[in-house]
Residue frames as qw, qx, qy, qz and C-alpha x, y, z in Angstrom:
[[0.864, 0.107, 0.198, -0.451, 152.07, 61.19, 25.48],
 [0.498, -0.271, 0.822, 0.057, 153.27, 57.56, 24.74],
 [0.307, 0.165, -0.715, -0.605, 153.16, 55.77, 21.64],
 [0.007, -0.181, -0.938, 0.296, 150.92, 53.67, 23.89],
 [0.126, 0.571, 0.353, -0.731, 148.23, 56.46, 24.50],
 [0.260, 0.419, -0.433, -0.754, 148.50, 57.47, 20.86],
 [0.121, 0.106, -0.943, -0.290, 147.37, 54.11, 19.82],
 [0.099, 0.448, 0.743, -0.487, 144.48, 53.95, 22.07],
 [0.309, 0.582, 0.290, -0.695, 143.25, 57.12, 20.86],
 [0.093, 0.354, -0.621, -0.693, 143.59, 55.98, 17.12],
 [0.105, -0.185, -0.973, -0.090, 141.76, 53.11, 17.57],
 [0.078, 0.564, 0.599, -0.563, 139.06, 54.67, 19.62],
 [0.236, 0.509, -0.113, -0.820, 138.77, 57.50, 16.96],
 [0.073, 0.213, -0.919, -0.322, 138.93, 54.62, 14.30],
 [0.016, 0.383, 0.862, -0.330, 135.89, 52.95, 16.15],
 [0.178, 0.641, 0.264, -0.698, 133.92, 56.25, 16.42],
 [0.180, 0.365, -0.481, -0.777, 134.40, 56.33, 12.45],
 [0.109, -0.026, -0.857, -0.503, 133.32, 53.07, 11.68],
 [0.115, 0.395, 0.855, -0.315, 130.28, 53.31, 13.93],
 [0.259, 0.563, 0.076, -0.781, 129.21, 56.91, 12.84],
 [0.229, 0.328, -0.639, -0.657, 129.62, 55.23, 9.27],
 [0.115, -0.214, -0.970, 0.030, 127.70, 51.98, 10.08],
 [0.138, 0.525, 0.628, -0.557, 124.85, 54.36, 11.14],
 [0.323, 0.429, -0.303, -0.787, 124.80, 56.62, 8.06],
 [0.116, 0.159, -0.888, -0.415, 124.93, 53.50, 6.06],
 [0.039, 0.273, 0.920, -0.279, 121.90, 52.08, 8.16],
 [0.237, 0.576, 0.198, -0.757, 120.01, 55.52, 7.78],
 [0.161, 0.343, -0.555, -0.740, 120.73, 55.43, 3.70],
 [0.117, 0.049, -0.960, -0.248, 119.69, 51.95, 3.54],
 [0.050, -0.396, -0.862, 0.314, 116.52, 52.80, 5.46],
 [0.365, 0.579, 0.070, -0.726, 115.33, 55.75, 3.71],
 [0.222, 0.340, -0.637, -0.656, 115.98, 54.18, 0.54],
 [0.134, -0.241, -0.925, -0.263, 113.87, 51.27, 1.33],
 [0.120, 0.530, 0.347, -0.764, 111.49, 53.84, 2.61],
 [0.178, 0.524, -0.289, -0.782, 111.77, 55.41, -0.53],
 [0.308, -0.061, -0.865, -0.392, 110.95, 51.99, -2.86],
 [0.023, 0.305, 0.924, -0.230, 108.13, 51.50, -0.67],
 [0.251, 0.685, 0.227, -0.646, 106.56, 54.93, -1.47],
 [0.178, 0.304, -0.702, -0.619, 107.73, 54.52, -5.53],
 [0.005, -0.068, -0.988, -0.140, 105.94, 51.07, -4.83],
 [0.057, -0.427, -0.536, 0.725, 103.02, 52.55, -3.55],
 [0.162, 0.574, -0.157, -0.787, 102.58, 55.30, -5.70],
 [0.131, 0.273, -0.812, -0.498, 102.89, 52.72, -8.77],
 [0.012, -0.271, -0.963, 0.009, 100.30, 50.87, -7.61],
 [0.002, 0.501, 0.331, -0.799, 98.01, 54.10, -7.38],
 [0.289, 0.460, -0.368, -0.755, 98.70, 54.86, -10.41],
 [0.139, -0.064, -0.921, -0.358, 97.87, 51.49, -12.06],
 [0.091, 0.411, 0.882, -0.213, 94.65, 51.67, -10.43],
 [0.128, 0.610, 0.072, -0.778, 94.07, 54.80, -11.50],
 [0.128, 0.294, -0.747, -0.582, 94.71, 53.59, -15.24],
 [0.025, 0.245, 0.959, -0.137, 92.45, 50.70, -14.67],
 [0.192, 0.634, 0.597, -0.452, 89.67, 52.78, -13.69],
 [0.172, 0.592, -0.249, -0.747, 90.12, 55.34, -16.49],
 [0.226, 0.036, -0.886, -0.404, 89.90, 52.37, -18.91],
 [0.046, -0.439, -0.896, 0.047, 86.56, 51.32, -17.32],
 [0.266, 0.658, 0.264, -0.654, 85.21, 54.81, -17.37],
 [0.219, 0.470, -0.469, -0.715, 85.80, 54.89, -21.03],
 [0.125, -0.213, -0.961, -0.127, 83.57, 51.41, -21.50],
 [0.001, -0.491, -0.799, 0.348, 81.01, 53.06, -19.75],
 [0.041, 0.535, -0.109, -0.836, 81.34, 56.48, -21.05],
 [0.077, 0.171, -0.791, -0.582, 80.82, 54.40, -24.85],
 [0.017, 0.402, 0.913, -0.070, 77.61, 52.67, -23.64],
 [0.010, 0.721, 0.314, -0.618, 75.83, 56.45, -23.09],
 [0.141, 0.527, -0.186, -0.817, 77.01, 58.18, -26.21],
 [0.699, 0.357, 0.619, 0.028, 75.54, 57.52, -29.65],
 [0.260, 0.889, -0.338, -0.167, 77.48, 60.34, -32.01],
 [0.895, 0.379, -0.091, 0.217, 80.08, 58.27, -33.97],
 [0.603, 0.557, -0.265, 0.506, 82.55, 60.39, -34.08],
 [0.459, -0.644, 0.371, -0.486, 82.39, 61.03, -30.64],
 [0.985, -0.023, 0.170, -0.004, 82.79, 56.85, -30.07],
 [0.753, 0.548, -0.058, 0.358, 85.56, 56.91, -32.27],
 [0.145, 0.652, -0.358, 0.652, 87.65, 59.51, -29.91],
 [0.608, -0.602, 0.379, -0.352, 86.87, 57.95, -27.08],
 [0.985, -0.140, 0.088, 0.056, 87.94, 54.62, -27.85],
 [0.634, 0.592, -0.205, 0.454, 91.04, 55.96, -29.34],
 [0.242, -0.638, 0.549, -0.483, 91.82, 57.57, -25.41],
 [0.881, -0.285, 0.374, -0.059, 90.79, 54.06, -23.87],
 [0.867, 0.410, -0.061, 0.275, 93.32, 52.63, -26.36],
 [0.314, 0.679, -0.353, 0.561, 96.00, 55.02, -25.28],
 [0.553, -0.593, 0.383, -0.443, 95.17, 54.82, -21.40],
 [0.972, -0.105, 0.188, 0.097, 95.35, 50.56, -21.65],
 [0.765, 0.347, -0.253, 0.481, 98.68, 51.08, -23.77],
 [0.186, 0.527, -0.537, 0.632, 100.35, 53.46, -20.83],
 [0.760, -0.451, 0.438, -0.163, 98.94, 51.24, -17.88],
 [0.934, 0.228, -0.139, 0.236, 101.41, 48.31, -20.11],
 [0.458, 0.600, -0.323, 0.571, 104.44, 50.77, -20.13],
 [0.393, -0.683, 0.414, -0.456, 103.32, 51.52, -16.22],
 [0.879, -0.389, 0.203, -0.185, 103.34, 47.58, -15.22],
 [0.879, 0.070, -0.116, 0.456, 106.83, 47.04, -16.73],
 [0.022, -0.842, 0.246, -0.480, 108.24, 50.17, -14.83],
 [0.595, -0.356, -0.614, 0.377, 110.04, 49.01, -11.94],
 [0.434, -0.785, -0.439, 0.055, 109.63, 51.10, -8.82],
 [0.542, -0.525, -0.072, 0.652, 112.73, 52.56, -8.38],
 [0.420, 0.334, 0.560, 0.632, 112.19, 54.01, -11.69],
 [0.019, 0.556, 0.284, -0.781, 111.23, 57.81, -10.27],
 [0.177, 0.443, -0.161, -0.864, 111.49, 59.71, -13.67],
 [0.265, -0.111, -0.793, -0.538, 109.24, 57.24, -15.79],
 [0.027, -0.630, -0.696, 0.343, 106.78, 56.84, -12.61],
 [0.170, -0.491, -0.171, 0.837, 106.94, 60.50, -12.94],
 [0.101, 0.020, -0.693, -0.713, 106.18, 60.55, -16.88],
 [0.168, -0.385, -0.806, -0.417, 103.55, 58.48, -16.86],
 [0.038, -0.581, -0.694, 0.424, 101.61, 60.50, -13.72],
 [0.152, 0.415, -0.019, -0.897, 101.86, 63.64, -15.97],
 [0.208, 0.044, -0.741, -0.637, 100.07, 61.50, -18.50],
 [0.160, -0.400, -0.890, 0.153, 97.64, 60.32, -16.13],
 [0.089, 0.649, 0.420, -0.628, 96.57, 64.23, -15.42],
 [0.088, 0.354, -0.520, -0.772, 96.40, 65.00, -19.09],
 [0.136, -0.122, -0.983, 0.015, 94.10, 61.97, -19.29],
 [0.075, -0.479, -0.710, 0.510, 92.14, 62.87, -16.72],
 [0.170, 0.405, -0.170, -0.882, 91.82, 67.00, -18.40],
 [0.302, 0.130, -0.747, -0.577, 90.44, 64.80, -21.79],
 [0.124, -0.149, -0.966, 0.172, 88.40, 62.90, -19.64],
 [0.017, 0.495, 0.380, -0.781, 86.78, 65.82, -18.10],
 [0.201, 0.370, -0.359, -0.833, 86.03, 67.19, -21.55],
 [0.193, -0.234, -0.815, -0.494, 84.39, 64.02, -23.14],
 [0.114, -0.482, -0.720, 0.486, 82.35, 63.96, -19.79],
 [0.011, -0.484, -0.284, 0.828, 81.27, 67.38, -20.31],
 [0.369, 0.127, -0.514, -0.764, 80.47, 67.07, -24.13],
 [0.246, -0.373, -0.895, -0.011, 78.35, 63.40, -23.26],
 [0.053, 0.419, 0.686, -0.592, 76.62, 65.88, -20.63],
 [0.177, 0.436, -0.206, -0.858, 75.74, 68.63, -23.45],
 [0.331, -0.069, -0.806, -0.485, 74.36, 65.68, -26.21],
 [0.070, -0.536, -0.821, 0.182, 72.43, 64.28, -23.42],
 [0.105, 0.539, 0.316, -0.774, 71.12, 67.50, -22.58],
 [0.119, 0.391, -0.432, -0.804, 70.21, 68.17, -26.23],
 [0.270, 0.009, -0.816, -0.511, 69.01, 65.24, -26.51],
 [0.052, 0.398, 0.785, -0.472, 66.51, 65.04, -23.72],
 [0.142, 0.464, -0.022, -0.874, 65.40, 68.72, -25.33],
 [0.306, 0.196, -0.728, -0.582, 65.29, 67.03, -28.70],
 [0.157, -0.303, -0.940, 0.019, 63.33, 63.92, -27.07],
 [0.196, 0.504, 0.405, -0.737, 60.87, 66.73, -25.09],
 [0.103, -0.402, 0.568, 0.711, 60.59, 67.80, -28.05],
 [0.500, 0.105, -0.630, -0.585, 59.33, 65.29, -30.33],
 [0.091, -0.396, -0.865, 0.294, 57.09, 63.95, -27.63],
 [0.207, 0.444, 0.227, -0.841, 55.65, 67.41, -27.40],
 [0.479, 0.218, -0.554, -0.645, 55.23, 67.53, -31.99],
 [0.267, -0.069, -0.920, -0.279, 54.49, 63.81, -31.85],
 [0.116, 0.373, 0.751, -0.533, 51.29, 64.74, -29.27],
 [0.300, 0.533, 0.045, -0.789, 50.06, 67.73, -30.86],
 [0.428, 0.021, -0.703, -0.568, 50.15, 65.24, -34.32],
 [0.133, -0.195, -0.971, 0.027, 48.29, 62.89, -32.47],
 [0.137, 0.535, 0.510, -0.660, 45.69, 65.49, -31.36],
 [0.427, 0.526, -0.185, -0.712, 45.43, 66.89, -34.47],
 [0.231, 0.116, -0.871, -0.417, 44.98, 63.09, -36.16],
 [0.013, -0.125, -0.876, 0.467, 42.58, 62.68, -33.89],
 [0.294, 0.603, 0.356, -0.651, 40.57, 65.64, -34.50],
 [0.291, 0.415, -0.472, -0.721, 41.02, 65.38, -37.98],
 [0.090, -0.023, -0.990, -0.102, 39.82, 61.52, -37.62],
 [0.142, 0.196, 0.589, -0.771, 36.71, 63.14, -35.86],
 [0.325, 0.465, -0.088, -0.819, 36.09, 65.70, -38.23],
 [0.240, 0.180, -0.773, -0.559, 36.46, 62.89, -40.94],
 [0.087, -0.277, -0.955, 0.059, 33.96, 60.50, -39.35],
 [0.235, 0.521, 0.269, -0.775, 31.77, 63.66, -38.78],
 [0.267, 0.403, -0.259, -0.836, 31.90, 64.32, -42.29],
 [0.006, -0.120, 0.990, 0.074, 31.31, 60.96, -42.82],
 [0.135, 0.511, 0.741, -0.413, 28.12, 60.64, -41.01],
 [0.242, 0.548, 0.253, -0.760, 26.86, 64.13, -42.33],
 [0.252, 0.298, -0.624, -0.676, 27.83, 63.25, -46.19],
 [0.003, -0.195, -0.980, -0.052, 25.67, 59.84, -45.53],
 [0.203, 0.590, 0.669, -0.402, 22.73, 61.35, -44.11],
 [0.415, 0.563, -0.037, -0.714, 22.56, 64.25, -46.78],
 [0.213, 0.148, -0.867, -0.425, 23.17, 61.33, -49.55],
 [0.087, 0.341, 0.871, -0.342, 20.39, 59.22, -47.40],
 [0.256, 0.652, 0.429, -0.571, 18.10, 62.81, -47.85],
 [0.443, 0.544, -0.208, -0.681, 18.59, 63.42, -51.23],
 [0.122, 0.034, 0.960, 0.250, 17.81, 59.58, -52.56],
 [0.413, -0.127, -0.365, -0.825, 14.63, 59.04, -54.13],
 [0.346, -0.009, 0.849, -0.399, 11.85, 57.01, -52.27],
 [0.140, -0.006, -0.965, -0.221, 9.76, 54.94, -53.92],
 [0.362, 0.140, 0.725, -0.569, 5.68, 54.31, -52.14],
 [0.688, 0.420, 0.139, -0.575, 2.38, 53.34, -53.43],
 [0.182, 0.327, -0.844, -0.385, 4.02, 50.42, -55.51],
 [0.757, 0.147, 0.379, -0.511, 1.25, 48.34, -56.92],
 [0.036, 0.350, -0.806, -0.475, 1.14, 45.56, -59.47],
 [0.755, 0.294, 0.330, -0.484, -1.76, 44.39, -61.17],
 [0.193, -0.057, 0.852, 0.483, -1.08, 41.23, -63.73],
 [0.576, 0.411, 0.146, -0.691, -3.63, 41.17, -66.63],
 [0.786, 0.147, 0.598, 0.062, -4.76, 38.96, -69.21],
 [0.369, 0.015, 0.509, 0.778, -4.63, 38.88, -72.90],
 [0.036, 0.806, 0.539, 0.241, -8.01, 41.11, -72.86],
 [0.176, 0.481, -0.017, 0.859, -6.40, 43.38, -70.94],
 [0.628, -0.549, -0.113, -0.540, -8.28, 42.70, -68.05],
 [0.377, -0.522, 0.737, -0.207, -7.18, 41.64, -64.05],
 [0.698, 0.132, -0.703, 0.018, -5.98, 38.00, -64.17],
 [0.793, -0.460, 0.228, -0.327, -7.03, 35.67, -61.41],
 [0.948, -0.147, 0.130, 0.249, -4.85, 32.65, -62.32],
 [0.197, -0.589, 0.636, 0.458, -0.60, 33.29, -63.15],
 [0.545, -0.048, 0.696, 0.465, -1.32, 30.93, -65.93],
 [0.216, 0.806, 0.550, -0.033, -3.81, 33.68, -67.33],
 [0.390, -0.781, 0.040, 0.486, -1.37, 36.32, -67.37],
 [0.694, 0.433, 0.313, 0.483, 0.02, 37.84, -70.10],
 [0.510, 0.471, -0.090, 0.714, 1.32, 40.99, -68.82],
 [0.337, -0.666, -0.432, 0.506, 2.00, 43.07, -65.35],
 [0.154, 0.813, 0.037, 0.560, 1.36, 46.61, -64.68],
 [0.578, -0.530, -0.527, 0.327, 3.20, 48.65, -62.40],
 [0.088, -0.868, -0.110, -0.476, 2.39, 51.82, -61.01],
 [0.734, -0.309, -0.387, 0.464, 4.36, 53.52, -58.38],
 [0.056, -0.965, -0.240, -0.090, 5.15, 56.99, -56.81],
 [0.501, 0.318, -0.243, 0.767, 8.68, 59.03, -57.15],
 [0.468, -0.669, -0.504, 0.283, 8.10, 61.05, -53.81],
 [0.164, 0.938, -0.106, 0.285, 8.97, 64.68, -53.30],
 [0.704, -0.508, -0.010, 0.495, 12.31, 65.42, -51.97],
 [0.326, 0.941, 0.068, 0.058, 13.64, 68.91, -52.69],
 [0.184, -0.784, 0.585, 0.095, 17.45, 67.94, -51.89],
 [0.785, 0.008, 0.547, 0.291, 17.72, 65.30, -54.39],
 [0.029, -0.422, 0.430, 0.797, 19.60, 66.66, -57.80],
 [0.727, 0.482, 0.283, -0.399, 16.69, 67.06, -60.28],
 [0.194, 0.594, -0.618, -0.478, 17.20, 65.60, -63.92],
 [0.814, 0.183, -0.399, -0.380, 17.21, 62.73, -66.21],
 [0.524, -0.391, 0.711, -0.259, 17.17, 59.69, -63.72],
 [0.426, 0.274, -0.830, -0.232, 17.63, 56.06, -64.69],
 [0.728, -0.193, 0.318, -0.575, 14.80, 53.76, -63.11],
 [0.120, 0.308, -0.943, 0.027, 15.44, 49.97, -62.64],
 [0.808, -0.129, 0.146, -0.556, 12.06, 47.58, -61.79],
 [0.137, 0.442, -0.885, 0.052, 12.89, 44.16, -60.93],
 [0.778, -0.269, 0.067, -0.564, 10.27, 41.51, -60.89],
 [0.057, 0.371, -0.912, 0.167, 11.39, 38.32, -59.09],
 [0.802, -0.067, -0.428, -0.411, 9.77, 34.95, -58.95],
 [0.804, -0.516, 0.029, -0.293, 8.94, 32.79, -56.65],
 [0.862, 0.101, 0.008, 0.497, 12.75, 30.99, -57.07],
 [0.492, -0.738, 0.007, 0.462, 13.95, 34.33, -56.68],
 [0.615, 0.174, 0.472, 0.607, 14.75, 34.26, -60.48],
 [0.188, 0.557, -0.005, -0.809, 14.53, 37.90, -61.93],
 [0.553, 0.665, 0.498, 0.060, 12.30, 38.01, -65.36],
 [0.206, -0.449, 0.427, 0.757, 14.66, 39.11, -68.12],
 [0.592, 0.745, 0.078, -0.298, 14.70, 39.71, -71.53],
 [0.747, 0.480, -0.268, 0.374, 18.54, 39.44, -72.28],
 [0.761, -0.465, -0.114, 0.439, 21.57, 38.55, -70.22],
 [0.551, 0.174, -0.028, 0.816, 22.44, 41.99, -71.20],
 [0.148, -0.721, -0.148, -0.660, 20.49, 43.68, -69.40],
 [0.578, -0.511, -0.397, 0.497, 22.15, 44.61, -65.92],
 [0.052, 0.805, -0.092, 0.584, 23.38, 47.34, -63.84],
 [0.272, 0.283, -0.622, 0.678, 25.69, 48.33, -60.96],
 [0.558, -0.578, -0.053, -0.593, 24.32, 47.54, -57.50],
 [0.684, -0.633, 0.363, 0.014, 26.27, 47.15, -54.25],
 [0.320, 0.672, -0.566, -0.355, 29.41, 46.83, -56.89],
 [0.425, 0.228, 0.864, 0.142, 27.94, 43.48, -58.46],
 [0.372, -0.012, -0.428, -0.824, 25.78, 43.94, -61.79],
 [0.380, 0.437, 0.672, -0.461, 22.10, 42.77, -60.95],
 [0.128, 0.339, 0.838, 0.407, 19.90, 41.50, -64.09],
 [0.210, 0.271, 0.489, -0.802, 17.02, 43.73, -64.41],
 [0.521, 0.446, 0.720, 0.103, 13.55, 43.07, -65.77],
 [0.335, 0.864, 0.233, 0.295, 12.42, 47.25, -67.10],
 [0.363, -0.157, 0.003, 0.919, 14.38, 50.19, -67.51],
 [0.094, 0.836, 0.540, -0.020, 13.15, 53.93, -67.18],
 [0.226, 0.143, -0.116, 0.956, 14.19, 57.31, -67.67],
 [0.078, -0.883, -0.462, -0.014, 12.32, 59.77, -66.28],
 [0.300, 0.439, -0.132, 0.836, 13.01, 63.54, -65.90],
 [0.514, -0.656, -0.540, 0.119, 12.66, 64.58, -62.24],
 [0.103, 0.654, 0.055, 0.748, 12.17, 67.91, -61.07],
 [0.093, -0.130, 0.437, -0.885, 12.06, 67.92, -57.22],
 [0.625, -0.155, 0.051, -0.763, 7.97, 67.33, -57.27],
 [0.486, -0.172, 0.853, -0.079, 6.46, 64.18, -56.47],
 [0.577, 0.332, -0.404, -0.627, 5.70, 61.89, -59.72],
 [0.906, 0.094, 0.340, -0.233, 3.76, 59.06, -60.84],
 [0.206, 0.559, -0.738, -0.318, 5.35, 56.49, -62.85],
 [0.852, 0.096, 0.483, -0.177, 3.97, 53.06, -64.49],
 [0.015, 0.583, -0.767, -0.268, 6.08, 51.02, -66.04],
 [0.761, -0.220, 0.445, -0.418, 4.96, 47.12, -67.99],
 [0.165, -0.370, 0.874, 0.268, 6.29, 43.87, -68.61],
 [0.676, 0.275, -0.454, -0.511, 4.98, 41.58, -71.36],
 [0.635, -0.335, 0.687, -0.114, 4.83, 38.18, -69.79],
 [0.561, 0.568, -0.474, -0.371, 6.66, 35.50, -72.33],
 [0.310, 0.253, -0.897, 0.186, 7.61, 32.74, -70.26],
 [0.586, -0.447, -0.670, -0.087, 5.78, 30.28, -67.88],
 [0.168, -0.533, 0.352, -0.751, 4.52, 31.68, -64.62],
 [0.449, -0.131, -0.852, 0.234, 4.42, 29.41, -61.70],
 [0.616, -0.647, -0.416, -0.171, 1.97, 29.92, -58.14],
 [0.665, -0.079, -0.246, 0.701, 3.67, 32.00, -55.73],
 [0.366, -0.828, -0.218, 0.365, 5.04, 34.41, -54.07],
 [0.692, 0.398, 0.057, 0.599, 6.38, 37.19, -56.21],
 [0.418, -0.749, -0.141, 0.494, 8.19, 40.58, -55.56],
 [0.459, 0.649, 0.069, 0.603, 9.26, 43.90, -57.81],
 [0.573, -0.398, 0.042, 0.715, 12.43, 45.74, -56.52],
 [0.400, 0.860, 0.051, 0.312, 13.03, 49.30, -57.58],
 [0.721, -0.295, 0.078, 0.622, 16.32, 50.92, -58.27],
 [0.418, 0.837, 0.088, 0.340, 17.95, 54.00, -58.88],
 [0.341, 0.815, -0.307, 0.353, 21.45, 55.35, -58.69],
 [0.338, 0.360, -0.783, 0.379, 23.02, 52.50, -57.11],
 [0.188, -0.018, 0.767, -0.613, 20.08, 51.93, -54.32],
 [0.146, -0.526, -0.834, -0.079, 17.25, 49.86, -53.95],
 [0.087, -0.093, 0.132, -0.983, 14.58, 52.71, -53.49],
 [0.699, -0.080, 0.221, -0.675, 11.13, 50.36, -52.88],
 [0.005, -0.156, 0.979, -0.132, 9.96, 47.18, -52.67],
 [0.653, -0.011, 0.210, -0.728, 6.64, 45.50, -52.68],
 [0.242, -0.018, 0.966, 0.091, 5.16, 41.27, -52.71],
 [0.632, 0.068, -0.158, -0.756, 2.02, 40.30, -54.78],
 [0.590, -0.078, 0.774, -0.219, 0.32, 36.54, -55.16],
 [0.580, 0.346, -0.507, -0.535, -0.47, 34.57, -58.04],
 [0.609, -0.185, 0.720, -0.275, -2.22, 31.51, -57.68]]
């Protein structure tokens, strides 16, 4: 073979090297930008992933109301927003830090799972709790109810037996007389009223020494005193009164006359004598004087 021939086949082999090498090179260069495109890829995945983990942990906070629960969760959303930072200044080609932060993303995720699962347990606990005191806070309301019944029951029943054991009053008469002692035709003849009235049985009023009130009122409506110290409680005001009585009352039904000296001028009219005892007006009656 010729130095000719030899030369050929150097070159030719020489060729064949640089092409076979121009092709590797082409391959390398095309997996590798293969390879940044899947790094690139992947990086973006992950950031979105981060992203979202930070917005589950806003939403997760809105749901829970246990402090110290709040307090651990923001402390992961703090940690998740500080390793999406460290992920967006990663560059892509950067495998073993992509690689870091995705084992931090499934660690994340594990913690995630857990708060999730404790939020599901409070709710639950608390729905129980809320059942709960809906259930107590009926049964009070039923039982304030019925107890509001009963009270207005008793209410009613204490009035009416107070109502039956008052005293009643009837037959209330009033005869004015002169200074003989005899009926008076004119009011300016007058010189002193009798009145006579009945204490009715009633065998559920409490017998004993009762306090009797008589009130004679003048036409003007003015009560006939003796002294502006002579009152007593009625409908909680004090009410002037003209006589006072004891009597001692036993349950039966009793008479009782009761009379006033007349000392002052008596006008023409319409007059009226009020009886009282223990706080209640217990008769009534009008007479004329002309």
């Amino acid at each position: 073979m010729n130095k000719k021939n030899l030369l050929i086949i150097a070159i030719s082999v020489l060729v064949l090297a640089l092409i076979g090498l121009t092709f590797l090179l082409f391959t390398e260069k095309k997996n590798t930008r293969e390879l940044i495109e899947e790094f690139t890829l992947e990086k973006e995945e992950l950031e979105n992933e981060y992203t979202h983990f930070a917005q589950q942990y806003d939403e997760l906070k809105i749901t829970v109301t246990n402090d110290s629960l709040s307090v651990l969760l923001e402390q992961e959303q703090v940690k998740t927003q500080r390793l999406l930072e460290e992920l967006r200044t990663v560059k892509s080609t950067n495998a073993a830090e992509i690689r870091r932060l995705k084992k931090e993303l499934a660690s994340l995720r594990k913690v995630m799972i857990s708060y999730v699962n404790q939020i599901d347990s409070l709710n639950k606990i608390n729905t129980q709790q809320k059942e709960v005191i809906a259930e107590v806070t009926r049964k009070y309301n039923a039982a304030s109810s019925q107890i509001s019944t009963l009270s207005e029951e008793k209410k009613s029943l204490t009035k009416k037996v107070s109502l039956a054991a008052q005293l009643d009053a009837t037959n209330i008469w009033i005869e004015p007389k002169n200074k003989r002692d005899k009926k008076a035709k004119k009011a300016k003849d007058v010189t002193k009223f009798t009145i006579g009235f009945t204490i009715v049985k009633n065998i559920t009023a409490v017998t004993g020494e009762r306090t009797l009130y008589i009130n004679i009122y003048k036409p003007n409506n003015e009560v006939l005193c003796k002294s502006t110290a002579n009152t007593f409680a009625y409908e909680n005001r004090s009410l002037p009164f003209s006589i006072k009585k004891y009597i001692e009352y036993d349950g039966e039904e009793q008479s009782v006359v009761v009379y006033w000296n007349v000392d002052e001028y008596l006008s023409d009219g319409t007059y009226r004598v009020d009886i009282f005892t223990d706080g209640t007006m217990i008769g009534s009656q009008k007479f004329e004087l002309n």
